[in-house]
MARGUMAR-663239 format. One record per residue: x, y, z of N, C-alpha, C in turn; residue in one letter. Coordinates in steps of 0.05 Angstrom, whole numbers, padded with zeros to 5 digits, always signed. Layout:
REM residues N
XYZXYZXYZa ...
This chain:
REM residues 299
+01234-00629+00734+01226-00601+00739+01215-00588+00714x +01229-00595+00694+01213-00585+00661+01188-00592+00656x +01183-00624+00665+01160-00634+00664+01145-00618+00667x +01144-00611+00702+01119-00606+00721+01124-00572+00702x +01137-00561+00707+01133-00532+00691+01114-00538+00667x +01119-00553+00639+01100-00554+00621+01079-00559+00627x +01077-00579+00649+01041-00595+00656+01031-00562+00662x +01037-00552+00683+01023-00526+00695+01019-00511+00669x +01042-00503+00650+01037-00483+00631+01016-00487+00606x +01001-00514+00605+00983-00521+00590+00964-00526+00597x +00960-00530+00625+00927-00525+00645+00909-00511+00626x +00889-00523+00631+00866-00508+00628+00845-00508+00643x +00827-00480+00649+00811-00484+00665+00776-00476+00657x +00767-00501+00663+00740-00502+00641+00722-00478+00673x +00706-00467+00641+00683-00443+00659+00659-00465+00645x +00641-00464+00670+00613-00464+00658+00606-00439+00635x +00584-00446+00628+00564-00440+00611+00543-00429+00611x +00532-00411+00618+00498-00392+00622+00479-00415+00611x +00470-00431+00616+00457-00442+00593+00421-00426+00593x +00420-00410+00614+00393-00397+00614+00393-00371+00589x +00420-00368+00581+00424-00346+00563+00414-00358+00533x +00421-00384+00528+00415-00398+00509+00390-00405+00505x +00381-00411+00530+00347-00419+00526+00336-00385+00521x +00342-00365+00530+00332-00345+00529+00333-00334+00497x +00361-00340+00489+00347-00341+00457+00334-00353+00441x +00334-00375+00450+00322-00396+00431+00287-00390+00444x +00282-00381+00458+00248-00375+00465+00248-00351+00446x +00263-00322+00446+00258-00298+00439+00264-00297+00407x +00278-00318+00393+00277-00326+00367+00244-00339+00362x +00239-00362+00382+00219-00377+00367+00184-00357+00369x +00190-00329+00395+00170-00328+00394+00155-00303+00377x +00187-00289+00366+00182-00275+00349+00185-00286+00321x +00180-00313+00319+00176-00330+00292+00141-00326+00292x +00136-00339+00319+00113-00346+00315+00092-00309+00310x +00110-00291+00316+00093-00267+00316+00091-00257+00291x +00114-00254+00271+00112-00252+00247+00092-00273+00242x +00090-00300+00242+00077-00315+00225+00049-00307+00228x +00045-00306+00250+00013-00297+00252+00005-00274+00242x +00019-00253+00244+00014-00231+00224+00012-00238+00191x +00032-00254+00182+00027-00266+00154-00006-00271+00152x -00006-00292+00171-00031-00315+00165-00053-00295+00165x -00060-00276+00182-00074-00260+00190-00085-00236+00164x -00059-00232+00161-00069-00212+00133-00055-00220+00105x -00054-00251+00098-00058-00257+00075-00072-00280+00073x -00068-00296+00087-00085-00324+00094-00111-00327+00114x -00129-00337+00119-00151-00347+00133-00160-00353+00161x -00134-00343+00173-00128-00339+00205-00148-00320+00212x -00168-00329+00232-00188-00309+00248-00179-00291+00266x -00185-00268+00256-00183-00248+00274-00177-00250+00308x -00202-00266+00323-00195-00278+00353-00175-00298+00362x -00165-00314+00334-00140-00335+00340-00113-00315+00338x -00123-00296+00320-00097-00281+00321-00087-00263+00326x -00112-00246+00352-00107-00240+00374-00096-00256+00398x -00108-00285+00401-00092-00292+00423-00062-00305+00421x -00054-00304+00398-00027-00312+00382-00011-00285+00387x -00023-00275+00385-00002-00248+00392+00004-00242+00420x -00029-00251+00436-00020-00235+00461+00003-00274+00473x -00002-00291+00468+00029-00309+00468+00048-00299+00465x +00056-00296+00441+00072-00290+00427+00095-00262+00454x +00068-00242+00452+00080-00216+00472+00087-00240+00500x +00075-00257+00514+00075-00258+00534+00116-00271+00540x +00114-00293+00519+00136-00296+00511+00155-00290+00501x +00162-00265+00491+00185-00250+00488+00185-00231+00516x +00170-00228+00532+00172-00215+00555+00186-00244+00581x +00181-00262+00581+00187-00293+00595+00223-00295+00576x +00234-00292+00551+00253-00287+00541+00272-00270+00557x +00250-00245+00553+00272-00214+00567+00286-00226+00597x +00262-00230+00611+00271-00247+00639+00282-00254+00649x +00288-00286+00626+00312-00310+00637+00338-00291+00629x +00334-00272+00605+00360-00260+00594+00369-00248+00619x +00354-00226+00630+00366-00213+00655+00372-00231+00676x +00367-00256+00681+00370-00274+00707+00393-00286+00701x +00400-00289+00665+00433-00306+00675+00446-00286+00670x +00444-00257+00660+00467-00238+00658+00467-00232+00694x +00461-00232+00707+00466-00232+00738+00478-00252+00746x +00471-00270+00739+00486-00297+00747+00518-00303+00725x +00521-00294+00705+00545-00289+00688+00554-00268+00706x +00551-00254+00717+00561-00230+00735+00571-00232+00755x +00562-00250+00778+00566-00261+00804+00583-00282+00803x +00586-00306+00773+00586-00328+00777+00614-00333+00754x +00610-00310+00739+00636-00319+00718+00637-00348+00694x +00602-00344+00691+00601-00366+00672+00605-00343+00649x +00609-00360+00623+00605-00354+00601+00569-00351+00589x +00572-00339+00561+00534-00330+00553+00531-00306+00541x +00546-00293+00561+00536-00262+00560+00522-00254+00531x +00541-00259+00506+00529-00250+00488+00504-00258+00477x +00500-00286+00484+00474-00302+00483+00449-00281+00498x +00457-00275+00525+00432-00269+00535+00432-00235+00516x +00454-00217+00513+00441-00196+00500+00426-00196+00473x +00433-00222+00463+00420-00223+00427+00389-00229+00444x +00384-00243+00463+00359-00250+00469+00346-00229+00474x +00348-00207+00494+00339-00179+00493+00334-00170+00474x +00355-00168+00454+00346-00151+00427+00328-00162+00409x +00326-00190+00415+00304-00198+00388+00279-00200+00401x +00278-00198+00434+00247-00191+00446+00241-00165+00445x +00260-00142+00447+00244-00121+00446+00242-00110+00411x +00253-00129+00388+00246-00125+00370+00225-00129+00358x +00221-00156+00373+00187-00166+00370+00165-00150+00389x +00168-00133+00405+00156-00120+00426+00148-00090+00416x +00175-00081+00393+00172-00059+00385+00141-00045+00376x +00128-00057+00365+00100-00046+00356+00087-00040+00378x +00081-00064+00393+00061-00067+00416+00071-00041+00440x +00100-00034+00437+00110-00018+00460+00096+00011+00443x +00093+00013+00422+00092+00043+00397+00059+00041+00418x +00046+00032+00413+00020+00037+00415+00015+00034+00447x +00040+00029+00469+00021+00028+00491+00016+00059+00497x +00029+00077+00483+00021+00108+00493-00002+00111+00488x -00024+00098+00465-00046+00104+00463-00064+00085+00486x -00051+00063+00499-00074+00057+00509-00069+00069+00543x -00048+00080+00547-00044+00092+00569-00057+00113+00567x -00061+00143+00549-00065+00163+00546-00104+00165+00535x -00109+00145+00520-00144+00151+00511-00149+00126+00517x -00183+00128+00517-00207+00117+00531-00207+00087+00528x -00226+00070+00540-00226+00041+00522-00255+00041+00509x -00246+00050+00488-00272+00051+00466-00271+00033+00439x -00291+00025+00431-00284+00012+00409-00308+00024+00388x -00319+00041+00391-00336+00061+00377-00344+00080+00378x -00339+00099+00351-00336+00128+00360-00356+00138+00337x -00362+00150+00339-00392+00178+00321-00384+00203+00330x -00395+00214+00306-00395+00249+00312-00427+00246+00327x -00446+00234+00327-00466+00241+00348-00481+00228+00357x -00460+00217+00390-00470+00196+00410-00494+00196+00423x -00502+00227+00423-00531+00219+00427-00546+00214+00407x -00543+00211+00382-00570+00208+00363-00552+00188+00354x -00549+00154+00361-00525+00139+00343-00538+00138+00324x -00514+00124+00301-00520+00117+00279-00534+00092+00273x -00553+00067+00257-00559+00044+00257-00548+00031+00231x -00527+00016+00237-00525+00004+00207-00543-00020+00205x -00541-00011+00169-00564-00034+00163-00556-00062+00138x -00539-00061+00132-00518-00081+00117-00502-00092+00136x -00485-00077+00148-00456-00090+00157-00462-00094+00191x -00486-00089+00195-00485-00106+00220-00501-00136+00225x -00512-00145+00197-00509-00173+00185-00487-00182+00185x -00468-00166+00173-00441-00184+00162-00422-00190+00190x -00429-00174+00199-00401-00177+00227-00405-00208+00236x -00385-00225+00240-00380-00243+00248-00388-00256+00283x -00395-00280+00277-00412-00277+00306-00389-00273+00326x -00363-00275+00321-00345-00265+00360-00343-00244+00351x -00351-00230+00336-00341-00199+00340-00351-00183+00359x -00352-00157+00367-00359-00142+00391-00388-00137+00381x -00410-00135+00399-00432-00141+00393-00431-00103+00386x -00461-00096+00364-00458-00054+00357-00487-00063+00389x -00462-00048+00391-00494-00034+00417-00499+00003+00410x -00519+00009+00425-00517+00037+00424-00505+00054+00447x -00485+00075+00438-00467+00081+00459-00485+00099+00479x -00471+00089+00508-00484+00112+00537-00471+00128+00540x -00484+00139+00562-00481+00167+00572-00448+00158+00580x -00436+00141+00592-00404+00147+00594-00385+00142+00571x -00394+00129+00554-00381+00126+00528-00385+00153+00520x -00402+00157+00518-00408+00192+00499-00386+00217+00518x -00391+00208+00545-00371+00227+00563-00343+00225+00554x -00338+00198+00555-00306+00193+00552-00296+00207+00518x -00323+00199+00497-00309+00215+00470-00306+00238+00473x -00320+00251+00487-00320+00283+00488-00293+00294+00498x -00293+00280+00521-00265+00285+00538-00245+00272+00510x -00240+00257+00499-00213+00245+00486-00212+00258+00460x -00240+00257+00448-00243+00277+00422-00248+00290+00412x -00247+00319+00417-00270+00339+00429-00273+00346+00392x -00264+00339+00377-00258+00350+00351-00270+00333+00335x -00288+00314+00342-00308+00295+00320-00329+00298+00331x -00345+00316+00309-00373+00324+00310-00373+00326+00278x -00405+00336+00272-00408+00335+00248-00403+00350+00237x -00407+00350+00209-00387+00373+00179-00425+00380+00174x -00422+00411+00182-00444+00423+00160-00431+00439+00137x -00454+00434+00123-00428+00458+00100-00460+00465+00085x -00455+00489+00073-00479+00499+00057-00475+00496+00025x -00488+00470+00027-00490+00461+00002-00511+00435-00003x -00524+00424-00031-00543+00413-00035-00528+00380-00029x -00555+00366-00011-00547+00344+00000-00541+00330-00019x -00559+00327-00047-00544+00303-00077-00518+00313-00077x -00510+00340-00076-00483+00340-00080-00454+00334-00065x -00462+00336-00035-00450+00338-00019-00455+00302-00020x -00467+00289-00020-00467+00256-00021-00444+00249-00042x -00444+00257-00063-00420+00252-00088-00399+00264-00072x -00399+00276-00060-00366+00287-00057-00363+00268-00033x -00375+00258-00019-00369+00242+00011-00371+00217-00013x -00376+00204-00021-00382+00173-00038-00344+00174-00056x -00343+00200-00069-00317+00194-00075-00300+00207-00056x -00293+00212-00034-00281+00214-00013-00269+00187-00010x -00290+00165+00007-00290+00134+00004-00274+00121-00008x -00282+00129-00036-00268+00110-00055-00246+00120-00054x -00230+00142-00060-00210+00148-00059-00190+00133-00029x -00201+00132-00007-00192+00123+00017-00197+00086+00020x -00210+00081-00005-00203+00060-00005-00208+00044+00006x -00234+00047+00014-00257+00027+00034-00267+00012+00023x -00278-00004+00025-00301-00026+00015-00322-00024+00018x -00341-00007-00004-00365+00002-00002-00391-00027-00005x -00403-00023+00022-00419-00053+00026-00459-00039+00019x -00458-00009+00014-00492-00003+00018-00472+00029+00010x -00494+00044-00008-00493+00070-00020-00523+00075-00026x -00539+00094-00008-00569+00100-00021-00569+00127-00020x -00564+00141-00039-00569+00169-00042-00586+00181-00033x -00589+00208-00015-00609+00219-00007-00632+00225-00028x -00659+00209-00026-00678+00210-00044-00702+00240-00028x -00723+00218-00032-00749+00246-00015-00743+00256+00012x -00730+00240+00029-00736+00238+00057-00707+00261+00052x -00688+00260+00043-00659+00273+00046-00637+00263+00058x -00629+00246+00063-00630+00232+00084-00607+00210+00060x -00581+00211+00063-00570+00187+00044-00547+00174+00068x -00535+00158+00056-00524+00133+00082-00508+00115+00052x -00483+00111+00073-00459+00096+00059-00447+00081+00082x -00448+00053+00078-00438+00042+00092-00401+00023+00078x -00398+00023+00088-00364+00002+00089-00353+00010+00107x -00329-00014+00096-00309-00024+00112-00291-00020+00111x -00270-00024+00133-00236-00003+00126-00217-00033+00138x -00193-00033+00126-00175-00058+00142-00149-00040+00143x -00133-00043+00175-00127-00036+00184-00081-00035+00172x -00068-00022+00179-00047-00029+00148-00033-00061+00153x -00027-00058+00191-00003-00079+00197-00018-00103+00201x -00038-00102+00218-00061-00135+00221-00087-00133+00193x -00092-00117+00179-00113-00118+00159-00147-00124+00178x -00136-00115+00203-00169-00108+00219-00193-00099+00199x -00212-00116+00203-00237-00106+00189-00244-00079+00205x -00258-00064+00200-00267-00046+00208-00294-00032+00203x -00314-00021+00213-00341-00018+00197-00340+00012+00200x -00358+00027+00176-00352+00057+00184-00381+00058+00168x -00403+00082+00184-00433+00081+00165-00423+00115+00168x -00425+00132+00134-00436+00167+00137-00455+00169+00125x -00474+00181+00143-00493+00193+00133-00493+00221+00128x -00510+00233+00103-00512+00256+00099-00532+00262+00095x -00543+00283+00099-00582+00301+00104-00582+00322+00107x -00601+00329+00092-00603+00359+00086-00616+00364+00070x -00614+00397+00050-00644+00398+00024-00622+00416+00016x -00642+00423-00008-00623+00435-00035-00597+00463-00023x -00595+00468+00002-00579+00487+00016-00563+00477+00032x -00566+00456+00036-00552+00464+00064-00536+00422+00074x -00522+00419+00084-00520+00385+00086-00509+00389+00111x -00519+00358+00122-00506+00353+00149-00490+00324+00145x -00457+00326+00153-00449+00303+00150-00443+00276+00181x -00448+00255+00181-00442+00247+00200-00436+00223+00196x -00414+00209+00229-00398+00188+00214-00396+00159+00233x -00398+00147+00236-00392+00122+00261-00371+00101+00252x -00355+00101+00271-00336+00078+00256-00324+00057+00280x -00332+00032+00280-00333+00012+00296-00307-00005+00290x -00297-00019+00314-00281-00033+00314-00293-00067+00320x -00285-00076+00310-00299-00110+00310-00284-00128+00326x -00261-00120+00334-00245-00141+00356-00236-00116+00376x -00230-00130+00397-00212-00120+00415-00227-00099+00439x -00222-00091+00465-00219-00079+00476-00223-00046+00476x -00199-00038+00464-00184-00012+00462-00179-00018+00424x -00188+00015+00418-00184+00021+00389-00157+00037+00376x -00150+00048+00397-00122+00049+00391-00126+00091+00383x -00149+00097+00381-00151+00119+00376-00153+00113+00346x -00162+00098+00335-00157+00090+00301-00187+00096+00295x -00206+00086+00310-00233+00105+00293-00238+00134+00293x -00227+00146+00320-00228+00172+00316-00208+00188+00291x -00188+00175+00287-00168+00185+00262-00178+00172+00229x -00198+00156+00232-00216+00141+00211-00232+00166+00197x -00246+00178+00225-00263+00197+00215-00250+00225+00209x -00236+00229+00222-00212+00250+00215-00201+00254+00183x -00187+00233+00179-00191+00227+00153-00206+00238+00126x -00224+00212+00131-00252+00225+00118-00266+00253+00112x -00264+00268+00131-00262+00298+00134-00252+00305+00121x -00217+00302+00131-00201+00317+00117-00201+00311+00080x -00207+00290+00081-00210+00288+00047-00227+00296+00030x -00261+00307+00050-00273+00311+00040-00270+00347+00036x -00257+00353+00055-00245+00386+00050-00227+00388+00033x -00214+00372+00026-00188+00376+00003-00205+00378-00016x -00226+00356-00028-00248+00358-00046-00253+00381-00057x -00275+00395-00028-00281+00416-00027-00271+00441-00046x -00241+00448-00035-00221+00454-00035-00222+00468-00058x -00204+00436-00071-00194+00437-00105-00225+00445-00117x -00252+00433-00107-00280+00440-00133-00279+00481-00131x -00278+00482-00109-00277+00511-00102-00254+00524-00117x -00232+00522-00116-00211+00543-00133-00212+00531-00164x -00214+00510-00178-00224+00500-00201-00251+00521-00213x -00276+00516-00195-00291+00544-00204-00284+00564-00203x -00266+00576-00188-00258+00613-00195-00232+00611-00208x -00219+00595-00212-00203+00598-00238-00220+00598-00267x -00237+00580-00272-00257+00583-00288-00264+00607-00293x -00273+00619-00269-00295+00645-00268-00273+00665-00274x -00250+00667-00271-00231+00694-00269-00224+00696-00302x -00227+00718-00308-00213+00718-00336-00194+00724-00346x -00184+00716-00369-00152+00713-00371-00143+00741-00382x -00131+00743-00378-00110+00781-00384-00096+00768-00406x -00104+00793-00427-00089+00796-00452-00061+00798-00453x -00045+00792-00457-00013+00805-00463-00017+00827-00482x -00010+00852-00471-00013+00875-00495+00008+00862-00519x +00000+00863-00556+00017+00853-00562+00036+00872-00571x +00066+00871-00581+00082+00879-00575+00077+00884-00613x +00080+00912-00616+00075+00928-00651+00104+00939-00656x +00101+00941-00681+00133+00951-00686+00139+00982-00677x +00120+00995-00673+00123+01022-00665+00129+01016-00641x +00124+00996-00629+00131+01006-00596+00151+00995-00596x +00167+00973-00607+00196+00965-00611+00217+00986-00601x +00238+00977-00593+00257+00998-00595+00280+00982-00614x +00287+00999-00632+00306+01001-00659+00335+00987-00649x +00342+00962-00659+00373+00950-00645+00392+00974-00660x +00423+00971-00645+00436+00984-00657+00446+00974-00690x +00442+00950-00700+00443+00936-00720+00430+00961-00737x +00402+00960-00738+00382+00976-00755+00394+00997-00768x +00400+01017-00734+00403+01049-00735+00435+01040-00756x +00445+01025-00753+00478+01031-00777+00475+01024-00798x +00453+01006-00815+00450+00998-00833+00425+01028-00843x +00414+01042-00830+00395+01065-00839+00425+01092-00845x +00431+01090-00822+00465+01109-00833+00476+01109-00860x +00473+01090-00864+00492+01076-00888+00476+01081-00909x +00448+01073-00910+00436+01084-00931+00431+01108-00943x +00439+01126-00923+00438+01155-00918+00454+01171-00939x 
């Protein structure tokens, strides 16, 4: 009778195992290996831009094939009373960790246009004449934008058009040329407005998290009064721009108004003149009480 009591009291009773929870991490580990890596290769090493777009869109397709199997054995750990569970939640979290970027930006491609080139003025485009040599032959071919491209910027960007400002085009070229540099482009063509008025800067911008090439041409024209600035900034891969050329030229603007800005209050501090401090004479002193007891005394 003691026997059979101990046999029972040391039973054990084996549970299966999720093993879909396990594969589900071991995919959502390997494929956010492979997503970092390509981002490495991509913006420090020699990885092409089109291999490492389609490495990513893998990469996404498989931490989404991860999320999946995770939800299919936490249902089946649910119904079935296997073990896993924690397996399949680490698998969730390291796919939507790897998902996190791509999820940041789908608001932009839900919310604006699919454009991959934007100008302050689609009807008169801009022509580059350096950097549309250099573009790589799979890149997106520069066409000149139509009547629905030009519709759709208007509708998405109603706020990129050109910068006039009343001032002489040599000068207004130096202040857009160090704009650039300061933003840290890669100046590929700079021809100062000569007879015609008419000057043009072309480079390139790379993008912070993939190091996207990017092409951007401003031109500026005008005569000794008055300048007109204008800007085009192309994307070389992809689809959808993310709203990144229209905030390219935004930018640029805005830096060239800070410019502005500081040259403007720099000249009227110059120009303002400085106020004397009346100086302070012994007659206008007033006498400490020290003085007045030591004059007492002499008294």
């Amino acid at each position: 009778m003691s026997y059979t009591a101990t046999r029972y009291s040391t039973a054990r009773f084996s549970v299966k195992e999720a093993r879909e929870a396990t594969w589900a991490r071991r995919i959502a580990l390997f494929f956010l290996q492979l997503l970092m890596l390509t981002v490495l290769l991509h913006h420090f090493a020699n990885l092409g831009t089109q291999a490492a777009l389609n490495l990513i869109g893998v990469s996404m397709a498989g931490l989404c094939l991860a999320i999946a199997i995770a939800v299919f054995s936490i249902v089946r750990i649910w119904f079935g009373g296997q073990t896993g569970a924690s397996q399949a939640v680490a698998a969730i979290f390291i796919a939507i960790l790897g998902l996190a970027v791509p999820l940041y930006f789908l608001h932009h491609i839900v919310t604006l246009p699919y454009l991959t080139d934007i100008e302050t003025t689609p009807g008169e485009p801009l022509i580059f004449k350096v950097l549309n040599t250099q573009r790589p032959a799979d890149a997106n071919p520069l066409k000149i934008p139509d009547g629905s491209n030009a519709a759709l910027q208007e509708e998405a960007y109603p706020d990129v058009a050109p910068m006039v400002l009343e001032r002489a085009a040599p000068e207004v070229f130096s202040i857009v040329q160090e704009a650039v540099e300061r933003l840290a482009w890669t100046i590929a063509l700079s021809e100062p407005p000569g007879e015609s008025g008419i000057g043009r800067i072309e480079a390139t911008d790379q993008t912070l998290i993939m190091a996207y090439t990017e092409d951007v041409l401003v031109q500026v024209k005008g005569d000794d009064a008055h300048a007109v600035i204008d800007a085009r900034s192309v994307s070389r891969y992809g689809w959808h721009d993310l709203g990144r050329n229209a905030e390219r030229i935004r930018d640029l603007f805005e830096e060239i108004s800070t410019a502005l800005e500081k040259g403007e209050k720099t000249a009227l501090e110059q120009a303002e003149p400085k106020k004397e401090e009346p100086a302070a004479t012994q007659a206008t002193r007033k006498p400490s009480k020290k003085s007045v007891r030591k004059k007492r005394r002499a008294d």
